[in-house]
C-alpha positions in Angstrom: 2.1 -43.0 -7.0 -1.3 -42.0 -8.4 -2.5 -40.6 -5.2 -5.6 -38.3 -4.9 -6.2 -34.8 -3.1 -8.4 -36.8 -0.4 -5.5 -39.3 0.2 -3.0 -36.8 0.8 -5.5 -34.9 2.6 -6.0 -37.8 4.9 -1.7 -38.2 5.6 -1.9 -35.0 6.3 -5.1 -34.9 9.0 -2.8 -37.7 10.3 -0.2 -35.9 11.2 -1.2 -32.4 12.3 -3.8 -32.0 15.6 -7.8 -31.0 14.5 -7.8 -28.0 16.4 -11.9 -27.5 16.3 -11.2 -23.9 17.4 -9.3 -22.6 15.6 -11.0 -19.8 13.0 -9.9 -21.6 9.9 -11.7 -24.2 8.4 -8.7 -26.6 7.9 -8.1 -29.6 5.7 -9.3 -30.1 1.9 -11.3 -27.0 1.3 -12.2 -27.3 -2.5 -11.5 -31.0 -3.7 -11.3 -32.7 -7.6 -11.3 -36.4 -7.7 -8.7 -36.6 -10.1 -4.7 -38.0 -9.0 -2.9 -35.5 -8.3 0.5 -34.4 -10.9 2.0 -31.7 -9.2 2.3 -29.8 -5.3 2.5 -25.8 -5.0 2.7 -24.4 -0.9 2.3 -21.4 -0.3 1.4 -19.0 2.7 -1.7 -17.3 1.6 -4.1 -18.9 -1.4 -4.5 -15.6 -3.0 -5.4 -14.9 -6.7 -2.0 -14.1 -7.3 -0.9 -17.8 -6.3 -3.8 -19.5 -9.1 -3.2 -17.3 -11.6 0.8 -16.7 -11.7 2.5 -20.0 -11.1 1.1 -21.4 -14.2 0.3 -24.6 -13.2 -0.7 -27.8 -14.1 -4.2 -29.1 -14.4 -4.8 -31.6 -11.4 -2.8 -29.4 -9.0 -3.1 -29.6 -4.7 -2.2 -26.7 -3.1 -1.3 -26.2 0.2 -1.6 -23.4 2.4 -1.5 -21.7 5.3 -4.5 -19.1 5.0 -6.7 -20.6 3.2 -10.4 -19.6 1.5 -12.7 -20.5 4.5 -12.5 -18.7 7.8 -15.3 -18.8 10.5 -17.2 -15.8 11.4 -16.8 -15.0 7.9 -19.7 -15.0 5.1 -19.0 -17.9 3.5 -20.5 -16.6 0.2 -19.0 -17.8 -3.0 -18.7 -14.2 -4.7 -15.7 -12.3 -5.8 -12.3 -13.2 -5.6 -13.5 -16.6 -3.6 -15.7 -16.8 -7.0 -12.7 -16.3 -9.4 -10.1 -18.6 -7.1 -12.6 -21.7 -6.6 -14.0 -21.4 -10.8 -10.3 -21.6 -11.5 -9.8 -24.6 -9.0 -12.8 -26.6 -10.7 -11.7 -25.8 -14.3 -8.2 -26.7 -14.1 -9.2 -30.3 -11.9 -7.4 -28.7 -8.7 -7.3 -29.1 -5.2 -6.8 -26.7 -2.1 -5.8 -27.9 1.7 -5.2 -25.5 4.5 -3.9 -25.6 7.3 -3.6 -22.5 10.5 -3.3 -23.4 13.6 -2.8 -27.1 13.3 0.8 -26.1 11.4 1.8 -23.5 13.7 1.9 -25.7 16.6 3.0 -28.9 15.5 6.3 -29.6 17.6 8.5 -30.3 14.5 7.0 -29.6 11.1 5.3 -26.4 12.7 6.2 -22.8 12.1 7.1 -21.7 15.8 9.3 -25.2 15.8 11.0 -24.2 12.1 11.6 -21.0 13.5 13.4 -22.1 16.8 15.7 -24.6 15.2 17.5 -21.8 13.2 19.1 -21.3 16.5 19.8 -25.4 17.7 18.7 -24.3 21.3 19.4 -26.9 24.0 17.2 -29.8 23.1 15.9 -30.6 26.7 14.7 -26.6 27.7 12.3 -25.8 24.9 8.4 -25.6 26.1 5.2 -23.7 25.5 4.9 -20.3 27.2 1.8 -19.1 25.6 -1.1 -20.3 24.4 -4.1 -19.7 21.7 -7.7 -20.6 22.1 -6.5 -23.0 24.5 -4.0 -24.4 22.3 -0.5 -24.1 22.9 1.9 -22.3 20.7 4.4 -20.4 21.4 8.0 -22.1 22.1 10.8 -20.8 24.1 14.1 -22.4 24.7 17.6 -22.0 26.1 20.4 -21.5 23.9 24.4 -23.2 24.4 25.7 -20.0 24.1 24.6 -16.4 24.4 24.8 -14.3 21.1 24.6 -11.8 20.0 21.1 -10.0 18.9 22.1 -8.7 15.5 23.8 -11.8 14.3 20.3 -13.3 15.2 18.5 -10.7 13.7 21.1 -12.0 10.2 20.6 -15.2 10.7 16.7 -14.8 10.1 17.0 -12.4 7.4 19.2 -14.6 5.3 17.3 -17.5 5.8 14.1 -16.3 5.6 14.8 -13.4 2.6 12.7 -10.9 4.2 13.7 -7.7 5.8 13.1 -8.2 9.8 12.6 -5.3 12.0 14.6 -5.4 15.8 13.1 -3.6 19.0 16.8 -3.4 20.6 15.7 -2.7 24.1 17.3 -5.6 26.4 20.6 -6.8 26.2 23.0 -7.0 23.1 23.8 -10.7 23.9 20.9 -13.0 24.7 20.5 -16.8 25.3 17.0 -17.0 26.7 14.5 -17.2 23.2 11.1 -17.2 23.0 9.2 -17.6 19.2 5.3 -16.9 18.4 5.4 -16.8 14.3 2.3 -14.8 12.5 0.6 -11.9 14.9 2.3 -12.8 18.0 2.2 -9.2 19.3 -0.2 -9.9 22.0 1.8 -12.6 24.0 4.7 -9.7 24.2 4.0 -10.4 28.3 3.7 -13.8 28.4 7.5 -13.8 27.0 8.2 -10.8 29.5 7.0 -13.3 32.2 8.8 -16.1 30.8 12.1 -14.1 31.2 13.3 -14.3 28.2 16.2 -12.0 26.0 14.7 -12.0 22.4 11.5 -12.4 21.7 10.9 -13.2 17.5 7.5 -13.3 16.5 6.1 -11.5 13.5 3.8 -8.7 12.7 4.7 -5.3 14.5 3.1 -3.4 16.5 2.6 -0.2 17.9 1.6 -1.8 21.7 4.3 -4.3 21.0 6.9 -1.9 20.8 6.4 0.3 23.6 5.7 -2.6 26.1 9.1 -3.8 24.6 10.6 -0.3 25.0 9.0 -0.1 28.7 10.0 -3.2 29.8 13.4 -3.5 28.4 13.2 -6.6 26.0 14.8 -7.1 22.9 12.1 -7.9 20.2 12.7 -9.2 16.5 9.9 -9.4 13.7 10.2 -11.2 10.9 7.0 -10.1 9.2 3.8 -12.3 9.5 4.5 -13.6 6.2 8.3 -14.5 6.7 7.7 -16.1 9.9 5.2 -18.6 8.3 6.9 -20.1 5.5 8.7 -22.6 6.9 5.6 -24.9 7.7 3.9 -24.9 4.0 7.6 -26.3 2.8 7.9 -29.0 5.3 4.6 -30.3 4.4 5.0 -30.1 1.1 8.1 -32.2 1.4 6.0 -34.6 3.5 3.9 -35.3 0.8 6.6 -35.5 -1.6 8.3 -38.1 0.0 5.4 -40.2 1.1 3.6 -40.2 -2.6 6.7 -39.3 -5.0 5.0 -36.1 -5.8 7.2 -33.1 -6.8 6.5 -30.0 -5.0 7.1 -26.1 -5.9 7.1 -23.7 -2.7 5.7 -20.3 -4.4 7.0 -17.5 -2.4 5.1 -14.0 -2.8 6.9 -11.6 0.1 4.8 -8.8 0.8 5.7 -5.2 1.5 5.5 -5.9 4.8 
């Protein structure tokens, strides 16, 4: 299927909520007119992403932090220069999307990240929310495990090195998830009386509420705990216009 980078754009705005609030500027956010041969996700749409993958000429690319932020200058100078000049020379496209993928209840990142762990179907719910959005998921799980084979679980499937605050109980059933910089909802999982709380960026404030208030915390670094939404869209696409797809996956140090 011949389809174009406003086509998919438009399957995609169908599927995920607008969110006007958010700080991104999400959807198409550098568009080429020309049918689109080839998919790359991606959490970030860094330099390293255009200029590594070696990629075909009439290329989308889908991301989670995208170019255009609000609040932000949106002058085209320096590396925003050198990533759109290479978009418009090589026919490519870029669509982003922040907010709108971390809460969506089953492509999303918070709803990846929970169904690692099959929780009990009928108990997950938001306990936190964003710029009146909400985003955070917690659940019940069949059986209490332990926190370390969780902690495994999360490492293996997300290859990234995860850091655990062990401060609650070694066995925990009671999950709550905020992917990305979920440090400052630390209290709305407390008050949601939860075991584990996974989110993650760490924090210095994080760990000591953690540490005073005796909860088991597990981060999976900001970048490992936002993967999983880029490669379900991409496989959206892929399956709605027969475009192949290549998740590109530059871990950070952190």
């Amino acid at each position: 299927m011949n389809a174009t980078s406003k086509e998919i754009a438009k399957y995609l705005s169908n599927i995920l909520q607008e969110c006007p609030l958010d700080r991104s500027w999400n959807g198409l956010q550098v568009d080429s007119s020309k049918p689109i041969k080839h998919v790359y996700g991606a959490v970030d749409a860094s330099e390293k992403l255009f200029f590594s993958t070696n990629h075909e000429d009439s290329s989308l690319f889908i991301v989670h932090h995208g170019l255009f932020w609000k609040g932000v200058q949106p002058n085209i100078e320096g590396s925003n220069f050198t990533k759109i000049k290479h978009l418009i020379e090589t026919n490519s496209s870029l669509y982003a999307s922040h907010l709108p993928l971390d809460i969506h209840p089953s492509l999303g990142n918070n709803a990846s990240l929970l169904s690692f762990l099959s929780p009990i179907e009928e108990t997950i719910k938001r306990f936190c929310q964003y710029k009146g959005y909400d985003i955070g998921l917690s659940a019940t799980l069949n059986n209490s495990v332990n926190r370390k084979s969780i902690q495994a679980l999360y490492s293996e499937a997300l290859v990234e090195k995860t850091t655990l605050l062990a401060f609650g109980n070694e066995e925990v059933k009671r999950i709550a998830v905020c992917s990305g910089d979920g440090a400052d909802f630390i209290s709305d999982a407390y008050e949601a009386g939860v075991d584990l709380f996974i989110t993650g960026e760490f924090s210095h404030t994080m760990y000591v509420y953690a540490q005073d208030h005796n909860m088991n915390v597990l981060c999976l670094t900001h970048y490992g705990s936002e993967k999983n939404g880029v490669l379900n869209l991409c496989e959206k696409v892929r399956d709605a216009f027969n475009i192949e797809f290549t998740f590109v996956d530059f871990s950070p140090m952190f």
